[in-house]
C-alpha positions as CSV (number, residue, x, y, z in Angstrom):
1,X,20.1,-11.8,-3.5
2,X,18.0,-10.6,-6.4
3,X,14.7,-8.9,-6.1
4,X,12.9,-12.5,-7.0
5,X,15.2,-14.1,-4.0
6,X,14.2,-11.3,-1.7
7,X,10.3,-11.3,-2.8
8,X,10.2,-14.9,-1.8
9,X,12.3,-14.4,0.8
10,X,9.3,-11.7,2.2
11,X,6.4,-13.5,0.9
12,X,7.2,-16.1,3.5
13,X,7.8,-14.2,6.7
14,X,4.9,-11.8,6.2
15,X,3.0,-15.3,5.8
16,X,4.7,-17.0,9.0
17,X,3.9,-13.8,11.1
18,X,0.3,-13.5,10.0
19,X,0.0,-17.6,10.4
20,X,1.6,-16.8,14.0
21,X,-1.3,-14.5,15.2
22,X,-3.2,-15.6,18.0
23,X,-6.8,-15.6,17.3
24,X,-8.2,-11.3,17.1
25,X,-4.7,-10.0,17.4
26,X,-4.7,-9.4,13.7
27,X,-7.6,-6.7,14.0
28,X,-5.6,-5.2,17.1
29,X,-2.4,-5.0,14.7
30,X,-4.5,-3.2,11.9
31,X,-6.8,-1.0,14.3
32,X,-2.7,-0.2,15.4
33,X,-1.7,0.8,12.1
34,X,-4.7,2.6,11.7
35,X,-4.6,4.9,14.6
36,X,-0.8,5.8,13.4
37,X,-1.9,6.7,10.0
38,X,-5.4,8.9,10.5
39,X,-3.7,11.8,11.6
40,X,-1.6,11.9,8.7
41,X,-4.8,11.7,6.9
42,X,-6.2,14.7,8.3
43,X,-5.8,17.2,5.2
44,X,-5.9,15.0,2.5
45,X,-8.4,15.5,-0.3
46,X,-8.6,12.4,-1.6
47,X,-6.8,9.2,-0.1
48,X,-6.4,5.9,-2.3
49,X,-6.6,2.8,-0.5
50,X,-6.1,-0.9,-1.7
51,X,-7.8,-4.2,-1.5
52,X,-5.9,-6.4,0.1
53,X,-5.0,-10.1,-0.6
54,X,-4.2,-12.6,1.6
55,X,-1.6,-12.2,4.5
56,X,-1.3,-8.1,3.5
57,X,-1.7,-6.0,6.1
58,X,-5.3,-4.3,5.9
59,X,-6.2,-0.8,5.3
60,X,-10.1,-1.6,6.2
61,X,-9.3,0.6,9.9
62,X,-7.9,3.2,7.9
63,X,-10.6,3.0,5.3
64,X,-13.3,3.4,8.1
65,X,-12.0,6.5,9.3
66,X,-11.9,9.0,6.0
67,X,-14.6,8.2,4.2
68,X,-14.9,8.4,0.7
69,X,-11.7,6.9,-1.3
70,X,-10.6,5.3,-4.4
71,X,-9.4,2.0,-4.9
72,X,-7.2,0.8,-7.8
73,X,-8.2,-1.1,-11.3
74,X,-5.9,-2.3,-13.6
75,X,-5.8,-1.3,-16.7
76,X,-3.7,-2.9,-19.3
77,X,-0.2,-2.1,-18.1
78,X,-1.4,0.4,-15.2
79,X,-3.6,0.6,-12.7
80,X,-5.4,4.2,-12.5
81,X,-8.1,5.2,-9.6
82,X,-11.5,5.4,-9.2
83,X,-14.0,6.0,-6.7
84,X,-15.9,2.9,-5.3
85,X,-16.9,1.5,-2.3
86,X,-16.6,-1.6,-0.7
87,X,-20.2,-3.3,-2.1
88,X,-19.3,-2.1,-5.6
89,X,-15.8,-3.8,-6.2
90,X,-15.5,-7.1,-8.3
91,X,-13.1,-9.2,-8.9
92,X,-10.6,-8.2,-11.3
93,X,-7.3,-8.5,-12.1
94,X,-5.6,-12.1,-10.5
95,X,-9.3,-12.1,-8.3
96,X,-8.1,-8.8,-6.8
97,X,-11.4,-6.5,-6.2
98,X,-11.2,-3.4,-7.9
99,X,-14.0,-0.9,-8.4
100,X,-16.3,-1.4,-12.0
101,X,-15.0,0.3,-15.2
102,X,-18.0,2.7,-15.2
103,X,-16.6,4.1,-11.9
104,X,-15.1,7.9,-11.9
105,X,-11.6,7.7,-12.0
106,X,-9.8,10.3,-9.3
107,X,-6.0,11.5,-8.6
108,X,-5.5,10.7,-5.3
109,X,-3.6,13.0,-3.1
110,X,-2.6,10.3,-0.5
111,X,-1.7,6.5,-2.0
112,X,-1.8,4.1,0.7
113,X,0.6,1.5,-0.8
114,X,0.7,-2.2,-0.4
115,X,4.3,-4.5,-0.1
116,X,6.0,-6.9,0.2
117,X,9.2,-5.2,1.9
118,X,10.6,-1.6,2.7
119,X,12.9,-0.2,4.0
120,X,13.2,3.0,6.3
121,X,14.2,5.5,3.6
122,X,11.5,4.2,1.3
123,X,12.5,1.4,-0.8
124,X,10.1,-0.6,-2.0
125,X,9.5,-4.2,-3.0
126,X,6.4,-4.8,-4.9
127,X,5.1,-8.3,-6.6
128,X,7.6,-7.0,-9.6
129,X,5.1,-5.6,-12.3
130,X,5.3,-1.9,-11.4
131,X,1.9,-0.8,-11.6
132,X,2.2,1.3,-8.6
133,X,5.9,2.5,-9.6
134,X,4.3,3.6,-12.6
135,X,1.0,4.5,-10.8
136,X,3.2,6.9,-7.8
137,X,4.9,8.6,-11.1
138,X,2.0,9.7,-13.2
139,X,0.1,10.9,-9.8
140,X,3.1,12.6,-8.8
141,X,3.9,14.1,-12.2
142,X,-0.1,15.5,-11.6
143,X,0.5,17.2,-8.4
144,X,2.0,16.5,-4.8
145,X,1.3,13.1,-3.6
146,X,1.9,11.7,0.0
147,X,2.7,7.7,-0.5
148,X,2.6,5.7,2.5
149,X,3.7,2.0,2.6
150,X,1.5,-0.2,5.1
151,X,3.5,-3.0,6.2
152,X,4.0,-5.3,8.9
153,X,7.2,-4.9,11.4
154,X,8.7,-8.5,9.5
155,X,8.4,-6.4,6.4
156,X,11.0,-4.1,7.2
157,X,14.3,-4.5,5.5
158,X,17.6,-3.3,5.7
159,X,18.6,-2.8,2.4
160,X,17.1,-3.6,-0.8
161,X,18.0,-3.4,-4.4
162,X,16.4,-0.4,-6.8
163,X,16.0,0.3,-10.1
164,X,16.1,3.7,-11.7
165,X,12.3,3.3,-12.3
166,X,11.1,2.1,-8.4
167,X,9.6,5.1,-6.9
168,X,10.5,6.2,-3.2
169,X,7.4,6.3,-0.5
170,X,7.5,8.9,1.9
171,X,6.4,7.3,4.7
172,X,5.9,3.7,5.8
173,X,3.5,2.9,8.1
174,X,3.5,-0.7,10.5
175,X,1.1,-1.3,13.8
176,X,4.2,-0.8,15.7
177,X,5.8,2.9,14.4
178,X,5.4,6.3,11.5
179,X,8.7,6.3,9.6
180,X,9.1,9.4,7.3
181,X,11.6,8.5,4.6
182,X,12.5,11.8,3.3
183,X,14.3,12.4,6.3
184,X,18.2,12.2,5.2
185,X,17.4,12.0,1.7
């Protein structure tokens, strides 16, 4: 299967499992996740969250329990960090909500990184532009980063294909389990 194959392939079961939710169960899944990530949190300086679209999982738990963070904006062909919170962000690039272009842009310690699959050494499948490839370079070529992929469980793979360019997480993250990926690596 090509990456296309398998982004369609991913787009539809993380759209059949949220469809499948019985009515509140979605908040209990993402208060889940979120309770598996704070700790993690715990020593970061600055954690850099995402707004998410759709059938995503939801970092709003996680959100609620640091405090300040930065959210994404695009930016040509990258997207770059800023500080924002929720009542600032606009629509921007494809209706996403990103924070305003007068808002201070940060380098993010943590990256709290959206998916569409992963597996459990850290392969990632993204909506194929690479922004956050490119994004999880430049922020790692600035200092350590911690990248951790939010999922849910029907987002797990068991293989996927990578490119020289596709940039490992660390750790992925589902309501359901903490997975470090630089285990065995």
């Amino acid at each position: 299967m090509t990456k296309t194959d398998r982004r369609r392939q991913y787009r539809a079961a993380r759209k059949a499992f949220v469809a499948s939710l019985a009515k509140g169960e979605r908040e209990t899944l993402e208060r889940a996740l979120a309770s598996r990530v704070l700790p993690v949190l715990a020593g970061a300086r600055l954690v850099g969250s995402y707004a998410a679209m759709a059938d995503e999982i939801d970092p709003v738990w996680i959100e609620k329990g640091i405090g300040p963070h930065a959210f994404p904006r695009v930016a040509g062909p990258d997207i770059r960090f800023h500080m924002a919170e929720w009542r600032d962000m606009q629509p921007g690039f494809q209706g996403i909500p990103e924070p305003p272009a007068n808002s201070p842009e940060v380098l993010p310690d943590v990256l709290l990184v959206p998916l569409l699959a992963v597996t459990l050494t850290g392969i990632r499948l993204g909506q194929g532009r690479g922004y956050y490839d490119r994004a999880i370079a430049r922020l790692r070529g600035a200092g350590p980063l911690l990248t951790i992929g939010l999922a849910w469980d029907c987002q797990i793979a068991p293989a996927l294909p990578a490119d020289p360019w596709d940039m490992r997480l660390d750790l992925v993250a589902t309501p359901t389990r903490l997975v470090d990926c630089r285990k065995g690596r």
